[in-house]
C-alpha positions in Angstrom: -48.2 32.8 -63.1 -45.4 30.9 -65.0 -43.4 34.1 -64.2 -43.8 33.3 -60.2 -43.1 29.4 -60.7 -39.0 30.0 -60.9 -39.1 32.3 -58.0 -40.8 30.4 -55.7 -38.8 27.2 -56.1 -35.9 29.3 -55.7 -37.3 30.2 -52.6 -38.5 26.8 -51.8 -35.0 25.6 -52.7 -33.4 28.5 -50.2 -35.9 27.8 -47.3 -35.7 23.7 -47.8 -31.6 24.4 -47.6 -32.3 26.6 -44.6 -34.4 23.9 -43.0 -31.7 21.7 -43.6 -29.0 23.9 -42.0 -31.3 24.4 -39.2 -31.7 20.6 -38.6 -28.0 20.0 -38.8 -26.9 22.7 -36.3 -29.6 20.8 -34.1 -28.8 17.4 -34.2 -24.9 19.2 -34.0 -25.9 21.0 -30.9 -27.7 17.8 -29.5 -24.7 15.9 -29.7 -22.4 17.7 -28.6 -24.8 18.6 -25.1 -24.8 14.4 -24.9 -21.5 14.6 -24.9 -20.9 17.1 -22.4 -23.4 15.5 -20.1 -21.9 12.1 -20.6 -18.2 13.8 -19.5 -20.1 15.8 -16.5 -21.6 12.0 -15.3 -17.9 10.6 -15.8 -16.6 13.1 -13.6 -19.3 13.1 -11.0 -18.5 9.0 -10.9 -15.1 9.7 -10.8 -15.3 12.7 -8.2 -17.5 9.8 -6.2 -14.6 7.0 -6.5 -12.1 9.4 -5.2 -14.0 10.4 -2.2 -15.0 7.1 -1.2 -11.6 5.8 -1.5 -10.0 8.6 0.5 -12.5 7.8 3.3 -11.5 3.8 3.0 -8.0 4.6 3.2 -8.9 7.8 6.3 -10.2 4.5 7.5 -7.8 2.2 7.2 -5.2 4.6 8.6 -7.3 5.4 11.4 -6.5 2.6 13.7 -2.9 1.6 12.1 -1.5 5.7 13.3 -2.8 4.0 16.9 -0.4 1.6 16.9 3.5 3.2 18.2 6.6 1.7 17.8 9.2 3.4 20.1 12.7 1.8 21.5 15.3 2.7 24.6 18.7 2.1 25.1 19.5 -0.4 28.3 22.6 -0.8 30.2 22.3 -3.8 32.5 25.2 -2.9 33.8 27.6 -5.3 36.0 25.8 -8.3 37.7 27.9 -10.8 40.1 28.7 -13.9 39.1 28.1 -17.3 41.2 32.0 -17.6 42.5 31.5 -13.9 43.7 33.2 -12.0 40.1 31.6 -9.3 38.3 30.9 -9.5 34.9 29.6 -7.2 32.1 25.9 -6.9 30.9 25.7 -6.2 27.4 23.9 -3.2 26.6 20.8 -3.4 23.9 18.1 -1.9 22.8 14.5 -2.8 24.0 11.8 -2.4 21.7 8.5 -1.5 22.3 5.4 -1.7 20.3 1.7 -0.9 22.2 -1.5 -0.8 20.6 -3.4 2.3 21.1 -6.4 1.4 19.5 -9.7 0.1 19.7 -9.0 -2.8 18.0 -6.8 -5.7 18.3 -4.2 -6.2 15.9 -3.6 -9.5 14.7 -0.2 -11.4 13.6 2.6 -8.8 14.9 6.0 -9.9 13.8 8.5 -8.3 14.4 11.8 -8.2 11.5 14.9 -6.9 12.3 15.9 -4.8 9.1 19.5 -5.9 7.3 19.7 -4.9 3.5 21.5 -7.5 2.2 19.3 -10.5 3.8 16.4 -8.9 3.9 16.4 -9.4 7.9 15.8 -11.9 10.5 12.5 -12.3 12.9 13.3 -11.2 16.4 11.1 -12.9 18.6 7.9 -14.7 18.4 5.4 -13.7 16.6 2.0 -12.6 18.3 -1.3 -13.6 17.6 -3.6 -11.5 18.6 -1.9 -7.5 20.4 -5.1 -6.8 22.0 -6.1 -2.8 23.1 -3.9 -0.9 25.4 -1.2 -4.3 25.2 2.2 -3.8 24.8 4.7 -6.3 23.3 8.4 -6.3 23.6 10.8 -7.3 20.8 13.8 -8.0 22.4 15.5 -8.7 25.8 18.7 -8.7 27.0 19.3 -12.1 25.8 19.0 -11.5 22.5 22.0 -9.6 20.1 21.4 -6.1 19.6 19.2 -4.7 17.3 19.1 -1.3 15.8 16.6 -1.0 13.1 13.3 -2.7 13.5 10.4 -3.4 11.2 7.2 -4.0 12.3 4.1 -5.9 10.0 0.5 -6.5 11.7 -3.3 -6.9 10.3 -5.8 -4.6 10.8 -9.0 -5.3 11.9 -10.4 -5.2 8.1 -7.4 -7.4 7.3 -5.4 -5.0 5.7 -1.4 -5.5 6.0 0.7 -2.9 7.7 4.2 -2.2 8.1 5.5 -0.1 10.9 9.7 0.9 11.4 11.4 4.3 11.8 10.0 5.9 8.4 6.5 5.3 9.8 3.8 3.7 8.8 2.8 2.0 5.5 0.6 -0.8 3.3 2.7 -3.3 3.3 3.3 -4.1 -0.4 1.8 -7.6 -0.9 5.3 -8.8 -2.9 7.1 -8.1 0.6 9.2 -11.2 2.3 7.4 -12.4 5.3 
């Protein structure tokens, strides 16, 4: 039997090595399915985040897109005076901002838009610009104004900023 005793190590030897291999390509395989789950769960979280934060902001939008700014030229025309003369009406431009949502909106100011100052208010600021209200910027009285921005809160407290290039989040390092 001394004869076998080499062969069947060897063989020993061959299947231990294969056992070996076997358990490495395993724990290999394992690993690497960990892995891939892990990254499936990342994405799943991430595909999660995304949607939820493209429903807060659908949200968010939602009543802000209510809210119009619009304005319309005005030519007072000639008014008479108190000794009987006629004098001239400036013309201007009335602005015109009505909430058409559900909600109230809360501090409206209104900001006439000059580059180099970074602009003036026009008017008081509001409160409270309930549903359906409408608020003026400017009357006749006042200079003319051509470009107009407007900021408000939202309901949920979130900042906006309204102006000809539509509607934004007003960036929280913005001038009042």
């Amino acid at each position: 039997m001394d004869g076998w005793a080499p062969g069947w190590e060897a063989i020993g030897a061959i299947g231990s090595a294969f056992a070996a291999g076997v358990a490495l390509w395993l724990a290999t395989r394992e690993r690497a399915d960990r892995k891939q789950a892990e990254f499936d769960r990342e994405r799943a979280r991430d595909d999660e985040r995304r949607r939820r934060r493209r429903a807060n902001e659908e949200r968010l939008y939602r009543q802000a897109r209510a809210v119009a700014l619009w304005n319309e030229a005005r030519d007072e025309g000639r008014e008479r005076d108190e000794d009987g003369g006629v004098r001239e009406r400036f013309d201007y431009i009335e602005w015109t901002l009505e909430n058409f949502s559900a909600a109230p909106i809360f501090e409206v100011a209104f900001q006439e838009r000059i580059a180099e100052t970074g602009g003036r208010r026009v008017g008081n600021a509001i409160p409270v610009l309930r549903p359906g209200e409408r608020a003026i910027a400017n009357e006749p009285e006042t200079p003319r104004v051509d470009s107009l921005q407007v900021t408000f809160r939202d309901v949920a407290g979130t900042r906006w900023t309204l102006d000809k290039d539509g509607l934004r989040l007003r960036d929280e390092y913005d001038a009042d």
